[in-house]
C-alpha positions as CSV (number, residue, x, y, z in Angstrom):
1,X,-75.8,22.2,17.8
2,X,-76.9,25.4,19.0
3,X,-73.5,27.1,17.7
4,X,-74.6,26.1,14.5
5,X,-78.3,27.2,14.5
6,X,-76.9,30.5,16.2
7,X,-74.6,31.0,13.1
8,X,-77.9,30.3,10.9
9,X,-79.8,32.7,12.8
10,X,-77.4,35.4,12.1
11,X,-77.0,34.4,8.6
12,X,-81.2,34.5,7.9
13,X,-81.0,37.9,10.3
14,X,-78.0,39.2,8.0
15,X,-80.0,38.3,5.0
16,X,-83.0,40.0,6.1
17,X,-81.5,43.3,6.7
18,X,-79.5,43.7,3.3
19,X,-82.6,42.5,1.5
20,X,-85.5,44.9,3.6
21,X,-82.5,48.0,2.5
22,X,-83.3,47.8,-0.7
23,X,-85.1,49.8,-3.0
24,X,-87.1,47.0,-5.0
25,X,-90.3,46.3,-2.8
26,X,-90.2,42.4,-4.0
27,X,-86.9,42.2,-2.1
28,X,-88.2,44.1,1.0
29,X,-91.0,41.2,1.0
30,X,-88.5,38.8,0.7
31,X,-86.3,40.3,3.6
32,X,-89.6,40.3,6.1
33,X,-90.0,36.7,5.4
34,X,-86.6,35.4,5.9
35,X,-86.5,37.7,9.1
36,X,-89.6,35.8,10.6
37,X,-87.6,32.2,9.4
38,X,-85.0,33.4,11.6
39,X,-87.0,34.4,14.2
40,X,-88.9,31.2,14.3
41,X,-85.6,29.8,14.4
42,X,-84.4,31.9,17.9
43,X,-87.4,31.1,19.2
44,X,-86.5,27.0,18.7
45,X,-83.0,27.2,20.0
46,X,-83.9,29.3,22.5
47,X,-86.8,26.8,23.6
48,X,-84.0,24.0,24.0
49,X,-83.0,21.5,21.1
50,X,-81.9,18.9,23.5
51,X,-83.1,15.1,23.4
52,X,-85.6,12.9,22.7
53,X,-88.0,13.4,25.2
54,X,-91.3,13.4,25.1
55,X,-93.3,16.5,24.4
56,X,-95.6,15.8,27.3
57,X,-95.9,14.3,30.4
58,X,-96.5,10.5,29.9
59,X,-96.7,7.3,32.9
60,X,-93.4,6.6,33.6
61,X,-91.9,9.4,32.9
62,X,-90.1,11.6,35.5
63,X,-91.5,15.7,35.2
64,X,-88.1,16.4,34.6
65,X,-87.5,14.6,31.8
66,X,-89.9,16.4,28.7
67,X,-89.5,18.5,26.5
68,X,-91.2,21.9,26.9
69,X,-93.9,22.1,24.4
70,X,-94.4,26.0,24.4
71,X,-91.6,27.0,22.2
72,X,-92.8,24.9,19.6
73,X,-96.8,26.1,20.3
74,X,-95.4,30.0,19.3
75,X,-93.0,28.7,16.7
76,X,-96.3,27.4,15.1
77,X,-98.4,30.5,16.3
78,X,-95.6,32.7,14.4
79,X,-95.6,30.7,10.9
80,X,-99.0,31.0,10.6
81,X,-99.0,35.2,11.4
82,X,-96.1,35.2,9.3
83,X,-97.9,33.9,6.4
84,X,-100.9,36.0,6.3
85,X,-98.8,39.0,6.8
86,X,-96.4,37.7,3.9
87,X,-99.9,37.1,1.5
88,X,-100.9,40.5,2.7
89,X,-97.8,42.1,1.4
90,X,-97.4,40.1,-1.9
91,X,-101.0,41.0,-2.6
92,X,-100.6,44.5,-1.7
93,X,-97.2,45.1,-4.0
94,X,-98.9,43.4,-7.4
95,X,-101.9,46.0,-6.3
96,X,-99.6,48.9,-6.3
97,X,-97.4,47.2,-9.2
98,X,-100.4,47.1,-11.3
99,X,-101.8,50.9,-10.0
100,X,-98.2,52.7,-10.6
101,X,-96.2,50.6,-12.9
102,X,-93.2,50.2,-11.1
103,X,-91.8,48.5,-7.5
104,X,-88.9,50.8,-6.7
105,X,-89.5,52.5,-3.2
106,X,-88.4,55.6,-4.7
107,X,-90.3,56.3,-7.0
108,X,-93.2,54.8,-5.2
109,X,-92.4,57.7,-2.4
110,X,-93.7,61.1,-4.7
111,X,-92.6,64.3,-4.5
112,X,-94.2,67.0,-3.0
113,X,-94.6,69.1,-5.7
114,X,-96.7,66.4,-7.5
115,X,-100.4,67.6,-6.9
């Protein structure tokens, strides 16, 4: 299982790059949040995937039997940063889309001569 979450990892990681190099700034939104998807994701495999133990420590069950519930405590921590900062940045490109007319990086850059 955690061959195949590793492969998805490096897919969503993959993903994220190709879409944050591009020039359109919807895509670059796009590419930040599949790069915190996949980092939730790391942070879950990472944390263990095994079994069907409970999250905490219940009567009758040995301490080393349960699952660790930190992993799943930052995945939760992450999703909701990740959201704000995704609302952040959609609210901040239909701002400048609306200012400037356009959502290309370049010509969102200037020129120096432009004063």
């Amino acid at each position: 299982m955690e061959i195949i979450m590793s492969v998805a990892i490096g897919f969503l990681f993959m993903a994220a790059v190709y879409l944050m190099l591009s020039k359109s700034l919807i895509r670059i939104i796009i590419g930040t949040g599949l790069l915190s998807h996949g980092a939730h994701l790391l942070l879950l495999t990472m944390g263990g995937l095994g079994g069907n133990s409970p999250p905490v420590v219940a009567h009758g069950v040995s301490v080393s039997d349960y699952a660790d519930p930190l992993p799943q405590a930052l995945i939760l921590t992450a999703i909701v940063i990740s959201f704000a900062v995704t609302s952040f940045f959609l609210v901040l490109a239909y701002r400048s889309y609306q200012e400037l007319g356009t959502d290309n990086m370049n010509l969102l850059r200037g020129t120096e001569d432009y004063e």
